[in-house]
N, C-alpha and C positions, 0 to 999 in steps of 0.2 A: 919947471913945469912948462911944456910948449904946450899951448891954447891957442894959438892962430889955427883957424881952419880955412882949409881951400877948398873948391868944390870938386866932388867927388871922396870926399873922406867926413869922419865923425869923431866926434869929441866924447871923448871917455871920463868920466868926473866920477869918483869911489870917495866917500863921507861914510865918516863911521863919528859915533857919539865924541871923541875927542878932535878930531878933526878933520880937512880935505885931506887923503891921502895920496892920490892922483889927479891929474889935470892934465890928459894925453889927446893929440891929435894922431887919429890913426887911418887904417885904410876897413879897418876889420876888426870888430868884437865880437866875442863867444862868451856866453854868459850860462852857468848853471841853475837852469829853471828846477821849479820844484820836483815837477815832473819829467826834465831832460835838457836838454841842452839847445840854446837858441842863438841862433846867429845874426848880427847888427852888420849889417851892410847901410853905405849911403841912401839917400832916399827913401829908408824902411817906413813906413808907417806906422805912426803913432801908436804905443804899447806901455801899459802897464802889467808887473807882470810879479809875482813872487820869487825871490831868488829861494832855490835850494843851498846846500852849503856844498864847494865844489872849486874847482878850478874855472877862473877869468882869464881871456886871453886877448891879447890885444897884437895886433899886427900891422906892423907901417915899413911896408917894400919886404923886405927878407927878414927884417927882427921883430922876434916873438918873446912878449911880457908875457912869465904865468902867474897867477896872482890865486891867494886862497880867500874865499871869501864864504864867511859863516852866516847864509843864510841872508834876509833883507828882500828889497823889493827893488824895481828897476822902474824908471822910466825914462821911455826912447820919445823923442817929441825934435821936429827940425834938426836933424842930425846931431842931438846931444844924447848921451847915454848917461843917466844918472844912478848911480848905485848906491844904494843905502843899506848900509849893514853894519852890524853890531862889530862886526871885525875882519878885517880886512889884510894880507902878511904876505910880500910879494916870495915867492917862492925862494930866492935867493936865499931870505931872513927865515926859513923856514929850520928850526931844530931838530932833523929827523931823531934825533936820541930823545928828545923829549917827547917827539909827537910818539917814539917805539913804548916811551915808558908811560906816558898816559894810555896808549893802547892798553900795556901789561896792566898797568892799573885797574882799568875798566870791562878787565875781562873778569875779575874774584867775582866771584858770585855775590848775588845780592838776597836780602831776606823779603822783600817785599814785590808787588807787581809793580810801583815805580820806579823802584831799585834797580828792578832788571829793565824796564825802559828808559832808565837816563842813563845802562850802564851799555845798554845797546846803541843809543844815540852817543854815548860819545868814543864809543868802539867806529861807527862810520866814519867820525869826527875824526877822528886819528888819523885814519885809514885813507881819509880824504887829503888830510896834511902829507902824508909819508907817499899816495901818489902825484902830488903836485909840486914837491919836490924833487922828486926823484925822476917825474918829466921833464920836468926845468934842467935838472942837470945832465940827463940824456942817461941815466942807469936804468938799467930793469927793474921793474914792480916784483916785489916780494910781499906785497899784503893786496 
């Protein structure tokens, strides 16, 4: 994990419940806010922010990290990006078979009103995994 930073770049840090998952010096982070996508450039000004669940992307000169990250909260403070979420699977590690088959999973119909909203949230969930994969690896989106 490269943590030295220079000026002009930002330190990316991803913690989920078991542990630091990344610790990256970059030129550029994209982060999926709850409401859309927000981008960490140097110098940004102090932010606290709710992560939606979505694609993280980090960028240092021409190579690009995509990272799936479920939800959590960020805080951008002196050029550090802290991310906090419950789960965190850099695209590489991403099972598109599994993310296709919890999709299938979470489409049965459900018998109650929470049933169909945990079956709808984890229908996006899937859908989120299977395009941040499938970004990462340069294939066309099919969900």
């Amino acid at each position: 994990m490269d943590a030295v930073k220079t000026p002009g770049q930002v330190r990316c840090v991803i913690v989920t419940p078991e542990k630091a998952v990344a610790d990256e010096v970059c030129d550029f982070v994209a982060l999926p806010m709850y409401d859309g996508e927000v981008g960490i450039a140097p110098l940004r000004r102090p932010l606290i922010g709710r992560l939606g669940f979505g694609e993280l992307r980090t960028r240092k000169g021409n190579v690009v990290h995509h990272w799936y990250v479920d939800g959590g909260f960020v805080q951008v403070r002196n050029d550090v990006v802290t991310v906090l979420t419950s789960k965190a699977m850099k695209a590489t590690d991403i099972k598109i078979e599994a993310a296709q088959a919890s999709l299938a999973e979470a489409q049965k119909p459900a018998n109650t009103p929470e049933g169909i909203d945990a079956n709808l949230n984890a229908q996006e969930r899937a859908r989120a995994q299977i395009r941040v994969a499938q970004k990462a690896a340069g294939t066309p989106a099919t969900h």
